[in-house]
N, C-alpha and C positions, 0 to 999 in steps of 0.2 A: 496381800490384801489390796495393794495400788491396782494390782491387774480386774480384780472384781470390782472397785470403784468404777475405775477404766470401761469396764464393760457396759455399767449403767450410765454411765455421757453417752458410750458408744450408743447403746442401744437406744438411749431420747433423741438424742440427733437425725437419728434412721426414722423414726417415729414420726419425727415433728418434719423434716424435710421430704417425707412421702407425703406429708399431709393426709392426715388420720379420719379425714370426712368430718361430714355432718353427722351423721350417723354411727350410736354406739350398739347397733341389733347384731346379734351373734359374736359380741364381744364379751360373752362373759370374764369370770376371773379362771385363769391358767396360771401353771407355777412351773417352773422348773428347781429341782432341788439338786445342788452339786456336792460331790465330798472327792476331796482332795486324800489322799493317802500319799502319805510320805512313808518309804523303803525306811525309816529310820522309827517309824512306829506312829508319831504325829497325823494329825488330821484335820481338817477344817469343809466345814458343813455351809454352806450357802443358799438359799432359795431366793430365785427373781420369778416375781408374783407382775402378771399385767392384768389390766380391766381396761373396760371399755373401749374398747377395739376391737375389729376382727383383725386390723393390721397389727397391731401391738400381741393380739396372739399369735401370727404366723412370727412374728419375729421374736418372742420368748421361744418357742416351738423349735424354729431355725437353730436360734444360741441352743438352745438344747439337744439336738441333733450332733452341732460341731461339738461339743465340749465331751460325749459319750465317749467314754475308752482312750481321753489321749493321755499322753504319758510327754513330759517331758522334765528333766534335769531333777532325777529321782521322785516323782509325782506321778500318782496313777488318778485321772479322773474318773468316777463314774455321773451318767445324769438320768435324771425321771423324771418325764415329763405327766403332770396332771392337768385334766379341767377342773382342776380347784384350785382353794388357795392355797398358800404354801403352811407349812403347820407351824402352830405356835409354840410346841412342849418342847422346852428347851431356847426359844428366841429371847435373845437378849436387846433389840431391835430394829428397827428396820430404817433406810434411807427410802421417802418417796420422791420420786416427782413426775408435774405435771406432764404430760404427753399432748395434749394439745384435745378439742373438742371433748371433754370430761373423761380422757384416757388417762390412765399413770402408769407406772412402773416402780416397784418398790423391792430392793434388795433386803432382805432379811440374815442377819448373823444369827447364829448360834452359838450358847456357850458350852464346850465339850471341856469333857473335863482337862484336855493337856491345853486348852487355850487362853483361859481365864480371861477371858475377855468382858468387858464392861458395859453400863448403857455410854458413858463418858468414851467410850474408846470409840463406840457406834457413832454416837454424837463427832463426833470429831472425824470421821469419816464422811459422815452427809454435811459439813460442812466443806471439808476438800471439792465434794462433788457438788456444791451448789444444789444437794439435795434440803429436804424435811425430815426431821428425826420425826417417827411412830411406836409408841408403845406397844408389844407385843398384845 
């Protein structure tokens, strides 16, 4: 879970030190959705949702390009990337933050059944990251 927080600093960072323009035209909202599969049965579902950028969508787009098919220390990723938002059936919910010029980025959990995860657990995630908890 540190490593998907991790990637939402990563990814605001990139965001806000490109400087994201004046302009939010052809920024709509894009989503990347990830699922992690563990060789042990376990599984965990992600989606990082951006708006208002066209830069914030080549870099959701990017993260979602690297993340397609890797595998490392018993984890098999897969990713989809969407021009939409990321889906809410099953969000337990989301960390946003601002991206600069009325951009964001917003990491969405899910709750699967082997993860029991929480809005409290969520909560406590987008507080590590300096994010905003959002209700699904």
């Amino acid at each position: 879970m540190a490593f998907k927080t991790g990637l939402l600093a990563a990814t605001l960072m990139a965001a806000t030190s490109g400087g994201c323009g004046g302009s939010s035209a052809g920024g709509g909202t894009v989503s990347c959705t990830t699922v992690d599969t563990q060789t042990s049965g376990g599984m965990l579902q992600l989606c990082q949702e951006g708006a208002g950028s066209p830069q914030i969508t080549r870099i959701v787009q990017a993260n979602c390009v690297a993340a397609q098919g890797g595998v490392d220390a018993g984890f098999t990723e897969t990713a989809d990337f969407q021009n939409a938002p990321c889906p809410r059936d099953g969000a337990v919910g989301g960390c946003r933050s601002d991206a600069g010029a009325g951009a964001s980025i917003t990491l969405w959990f899910y709750n699967l059944a082997n993860q029991h995860q929480t809005a409290a657990d969520v909560m406590a995630n987008c507080a590590t990251s300096g994010a905003t908890f959002v209700a699904p």
